[in-house]
N, C-alpha and C positions, 0 to 999 in steps of 0.2 A: 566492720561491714560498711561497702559507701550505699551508701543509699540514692535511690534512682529518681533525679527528683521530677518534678509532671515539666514535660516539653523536651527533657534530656533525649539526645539522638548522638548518630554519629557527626562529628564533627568535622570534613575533609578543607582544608586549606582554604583558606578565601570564600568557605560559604554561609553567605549571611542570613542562610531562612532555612527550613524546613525543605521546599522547594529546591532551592539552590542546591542542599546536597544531594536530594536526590536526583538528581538529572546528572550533578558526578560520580556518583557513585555509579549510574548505569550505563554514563559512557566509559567510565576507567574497565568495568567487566568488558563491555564492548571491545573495547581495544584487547585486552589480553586471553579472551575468548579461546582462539586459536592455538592457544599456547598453554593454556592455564592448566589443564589434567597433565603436561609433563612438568610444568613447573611443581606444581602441587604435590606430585609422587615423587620428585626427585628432592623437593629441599624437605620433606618430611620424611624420609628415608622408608614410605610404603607404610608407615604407622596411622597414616591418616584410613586404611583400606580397614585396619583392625579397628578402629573407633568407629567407625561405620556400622563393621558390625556385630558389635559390641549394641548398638543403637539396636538394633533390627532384633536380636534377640531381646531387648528390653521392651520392647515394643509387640512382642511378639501375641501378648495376651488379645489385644485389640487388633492387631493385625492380622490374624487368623480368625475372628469372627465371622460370620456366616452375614455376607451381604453388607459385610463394612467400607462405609467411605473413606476413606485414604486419600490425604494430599499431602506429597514434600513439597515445602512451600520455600522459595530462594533455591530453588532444583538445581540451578545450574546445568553442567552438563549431566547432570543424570545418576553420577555413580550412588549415592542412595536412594532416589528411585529404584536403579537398578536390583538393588542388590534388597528389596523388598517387594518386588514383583518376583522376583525371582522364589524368594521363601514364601510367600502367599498365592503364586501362582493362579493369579490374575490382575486383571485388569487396575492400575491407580490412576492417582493424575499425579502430573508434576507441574511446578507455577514458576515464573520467575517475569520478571519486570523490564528483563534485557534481552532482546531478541537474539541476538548473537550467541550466547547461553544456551538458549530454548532448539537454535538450530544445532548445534554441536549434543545436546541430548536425545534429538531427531534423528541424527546420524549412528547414533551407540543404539539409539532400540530395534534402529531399521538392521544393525547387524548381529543384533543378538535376537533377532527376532522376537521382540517382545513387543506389547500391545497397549501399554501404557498410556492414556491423552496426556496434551501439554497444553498449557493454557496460557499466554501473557497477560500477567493481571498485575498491577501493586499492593504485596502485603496489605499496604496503611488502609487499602478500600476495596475489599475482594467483592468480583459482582458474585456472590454469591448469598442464598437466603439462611437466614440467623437458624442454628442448630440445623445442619446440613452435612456437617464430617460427624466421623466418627475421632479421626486420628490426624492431628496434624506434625509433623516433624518437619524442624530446621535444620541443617548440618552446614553450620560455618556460615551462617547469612545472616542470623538476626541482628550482631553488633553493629552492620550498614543500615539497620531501621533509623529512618531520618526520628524516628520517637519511637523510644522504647515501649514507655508505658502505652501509649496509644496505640502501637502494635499490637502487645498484649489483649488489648482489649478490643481490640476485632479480633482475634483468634478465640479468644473466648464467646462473643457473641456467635460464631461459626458456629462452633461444637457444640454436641449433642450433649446430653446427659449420659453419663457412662463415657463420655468422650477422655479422651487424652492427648496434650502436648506433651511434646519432647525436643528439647533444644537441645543440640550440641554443639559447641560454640570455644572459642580459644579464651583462656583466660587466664589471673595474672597467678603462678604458681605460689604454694602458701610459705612454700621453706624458703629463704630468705638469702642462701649461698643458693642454690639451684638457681631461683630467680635472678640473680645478677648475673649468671652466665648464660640464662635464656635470653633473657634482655642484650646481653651483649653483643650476643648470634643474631637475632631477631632486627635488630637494630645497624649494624657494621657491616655484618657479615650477608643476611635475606636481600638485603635492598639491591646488593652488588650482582649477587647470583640470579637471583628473580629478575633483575633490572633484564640482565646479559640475557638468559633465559626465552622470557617472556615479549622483548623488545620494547618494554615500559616501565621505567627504571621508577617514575611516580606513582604507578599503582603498588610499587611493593617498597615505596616510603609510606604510603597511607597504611597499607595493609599494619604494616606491624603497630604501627602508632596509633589504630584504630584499636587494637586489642590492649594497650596502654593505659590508654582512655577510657577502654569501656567497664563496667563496674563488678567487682568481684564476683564469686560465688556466690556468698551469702547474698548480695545485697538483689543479684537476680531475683533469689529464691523468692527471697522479700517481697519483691516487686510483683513478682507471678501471685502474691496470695493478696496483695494490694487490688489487683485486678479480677480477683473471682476463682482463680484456680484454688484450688484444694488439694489435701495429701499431697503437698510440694515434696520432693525430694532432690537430691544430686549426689553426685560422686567425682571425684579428683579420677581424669585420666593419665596416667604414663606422666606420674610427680607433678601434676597437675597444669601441665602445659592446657591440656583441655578440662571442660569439665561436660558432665549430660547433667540436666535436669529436665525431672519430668512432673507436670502438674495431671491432675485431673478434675472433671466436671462432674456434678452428681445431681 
């Protein structure tokens, strides 16, 4: 297990603070904005639509509750938002910190006509008041938290009682021949296509070496109960390229 130690965040090239990365982290989405839902579906071969909702049905207990707050928070453009307004059939929010994002999720609700708010906020400091969601879910944002732990624990200060997180996020697969050819793809092969792709050949060197860097399974889980979450759990998706884990408040 690596353990998540207090200040650990993502780490992008030449950033020496907290600060620092995040302001790269939220021009690099900027830039690949545009591009990023065909880059996304195409170098994940559509597998990334079935962990989504794979998500949404785990989620589903809280998500169906009668007059529950819902936030995807790192929304991106949308497609889990989406695809959880759509089975709860109403209104959520979705959040993200890069404006560019938030406009490309404004564009998929206005054509699926869905009703969803969007918020621009940063994870690290939601204006939002303490026990306020019911449900928050990540899909594929949290390892760009400039602090892990400290992420954590504004999400947990959000959430209600009876609340739940759920993060699903890329991580490093457990079997060990797998692993070395995911890595080899992820590494050689992502940065070339994503580069060509996306027309930011540097966001999709960070990209996979962020998921490198960022700390196993276990050691999340760890981390989530370190923070206040309770009944942690997770599961290995599709040989463990991804994993979900989901905590809850009581």
């Amino acid at each position: 297990m690596q353990v998540i130690q207090p200040g650990a965040g993502t780490t992008p090239e030449g950033a020496r603070s907290e600060q620092e990365a995040s302001r790269w982290v939220r021009s690099m989405f900027g830039r690949v904005a545009p591009r990023y839902d065909l880059a996304n579906h195409l170098l994940s071969a559509n597998i990334d639509v079935t962990w989504r909702n794979h998500t949404v049905k785990r989620v589903r207990e809280v998500l169906m509750r009668p007059g529950a707050r819902v936030m995807d928070l790192a929304c991106g453009t949308g497609d889990l938002l989406i695809a959880m307004e759509k089975e709860a059939g109403r209104q959520l929010i979705g959040s993200d910190f890069c404006h560019p994002m938030l406009t490309g999720a404004s564009s998929k609700l206005r054509k699926g006509s869905l009703k969803s708010a969007l918020l621009e906020a940063d994870a690290m400091s939601l204006p939002l008041p303490d026990a306020s969601l019911d449900l928050i879910t990540i899909g594929f944002g949290f390892r760009n938290f400039s602090n892990y732990k400290g992420g954590l624990a504004e999400l947990r200060r959000v959430l209600r009682p009876g609340g739940m997180l759920a993060i699903l996020e890329f991580t490093q697969p457990p079997n060990k021949t797998f692993a070395a050819a995911y890595n080899w793809y992820s590494t050689k092969v992502l940065p070339i296509l994503g580069g060509a792709i996306s027309g930011a050949p540097d966001a999709y060197r960070y990209l996979p070496a962020s998921v490198k860097k960022f700390p196993d399974a276990p050691g999340l889980a760890s981390a989530m109960r370190d923070t206040g979450f309770e009944a942690v759990e997770w599961e290995y998706l599709t040989f463990g390229i991804a994993a979900l884990h989901i905590g809850r408040v009581w």
